[in-house]
N, C-alpha and C positions, 0 to 999 in steps of 0.2 A: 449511510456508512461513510464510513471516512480512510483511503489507501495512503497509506504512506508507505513513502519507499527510502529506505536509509541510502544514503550517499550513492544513487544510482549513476553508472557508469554508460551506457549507452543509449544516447536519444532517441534513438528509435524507440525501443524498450516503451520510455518515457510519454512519448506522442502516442502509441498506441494505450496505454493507458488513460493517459485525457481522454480520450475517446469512447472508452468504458465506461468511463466515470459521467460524461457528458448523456449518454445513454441510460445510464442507470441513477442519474440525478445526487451522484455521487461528490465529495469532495476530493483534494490530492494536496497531500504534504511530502513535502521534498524537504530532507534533513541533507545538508549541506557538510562537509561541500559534498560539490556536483562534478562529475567527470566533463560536463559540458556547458555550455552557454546556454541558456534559456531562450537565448533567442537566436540559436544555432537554426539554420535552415530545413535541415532534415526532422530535427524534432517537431517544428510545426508543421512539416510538409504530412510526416505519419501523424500530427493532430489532425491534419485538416483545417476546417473553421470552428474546430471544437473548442478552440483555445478561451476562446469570451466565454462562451456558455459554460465554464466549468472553475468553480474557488481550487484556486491554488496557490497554495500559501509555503512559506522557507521557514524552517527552525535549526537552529546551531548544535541543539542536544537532546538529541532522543529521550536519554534517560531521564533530566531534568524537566522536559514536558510530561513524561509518563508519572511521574511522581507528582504531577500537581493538576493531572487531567480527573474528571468525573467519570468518563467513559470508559466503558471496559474494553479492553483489548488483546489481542491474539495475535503472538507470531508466527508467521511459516518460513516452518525451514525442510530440507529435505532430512535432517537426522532428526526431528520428532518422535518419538513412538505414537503421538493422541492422532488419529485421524480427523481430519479437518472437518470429518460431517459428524463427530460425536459431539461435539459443541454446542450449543447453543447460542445465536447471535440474536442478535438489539439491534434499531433499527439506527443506533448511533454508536456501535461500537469500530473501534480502530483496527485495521488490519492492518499490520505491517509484515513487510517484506523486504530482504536484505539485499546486496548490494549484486550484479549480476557478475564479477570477480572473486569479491570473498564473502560473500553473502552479511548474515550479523554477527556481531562480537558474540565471544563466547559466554562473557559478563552478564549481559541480558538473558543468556540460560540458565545461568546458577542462581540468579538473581528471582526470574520470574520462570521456574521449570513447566509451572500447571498450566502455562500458556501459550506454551507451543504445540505447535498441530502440524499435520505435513499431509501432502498430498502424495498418494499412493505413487507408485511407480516399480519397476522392475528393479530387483536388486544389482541387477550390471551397469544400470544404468546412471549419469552423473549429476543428470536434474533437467526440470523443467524452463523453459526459456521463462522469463521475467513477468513479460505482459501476459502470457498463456496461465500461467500463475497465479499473477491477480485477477485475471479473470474467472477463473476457477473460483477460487475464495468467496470472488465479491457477487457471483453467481449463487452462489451455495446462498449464502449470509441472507441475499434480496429473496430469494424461493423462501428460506424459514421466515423471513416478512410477508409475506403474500405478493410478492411483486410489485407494492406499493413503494412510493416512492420515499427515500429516507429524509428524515426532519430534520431540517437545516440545525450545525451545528457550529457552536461556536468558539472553535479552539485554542485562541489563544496564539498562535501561529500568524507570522505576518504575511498579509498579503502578498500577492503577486504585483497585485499592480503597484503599489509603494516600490517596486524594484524600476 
């Protein structure tokens, strides 16, 4: 599996993600900009030493990577009506997930409706914290995999380490 998260605002958020993804053999793309520095302190403090063992890769434009990716993909948002577990995930599909201020452009709903999904919650309620989130998702996604590890994928997205 592969988590992207569009233009995320809090590094914490961020580190505890790597850390998901480190554990579940998982990728992380980071659509830019970024609310913070990549090599802000707190972000790798909640990585850990997760940061080596985990592909993380920066892309300019969501839209224009999704339209020339092979991979199928699903966003969560909290106004979805499709429940995240009616899905069916591939052990190379993209999860993405919006920003923890204004989540994702409305354009990407009208655009792709049939691929949004959301995670249940209480109707008073304003939403799920970020990393809590993708971890939901990318749990669901690995369990409909058998808990096997996902096939390294190759997206097109520039490295980390070229930064």
């Amino acid at each position: 599996m592969q988590i992207i998260l569009y233009q995320p605002q809090i590094p914490q958020n961020t580190g505890n993600i790597v850390r998901t993804c480190a554990v579940t053999g998982s990728s992380l793309i980071l659509v830019k900009p970024l609310g913070f520095s990549v090599s802000n302190r707190w972000l790798k403090r909640a990585g850990l030493d997760y940061w080596e063992g985990v592909n993380v890769s920066f892309i300019e434009d969501l839209e224009q990577f999704l339209e020339n990716t092979e991979h199928n993909f699903f966003f969560f948002s909290s106004k979805a009506p499709k429940l995240y577990t009616e899905v069916t995930y591939r052990s190379n599909d993209l999860l993405i997930f919006g920003s923890e201020t204004s989540g994702l452009p409305q354009h990407f709903n009208e655009r792709w409706p049939d691929r949004f999904v959301t995670i249940p919650m209480q109707a008073d309620a304003r939403c799920l914290n970020l990393a809590t989130s993708a971890g939901i998702g990318l749990y669901e996604a690995w369990r409909q995999n058998g808990f096997v590890p996902p096939t390294t994928c190759t997206s097109g997205a520039e490295p980390m380490s070229s930064k």
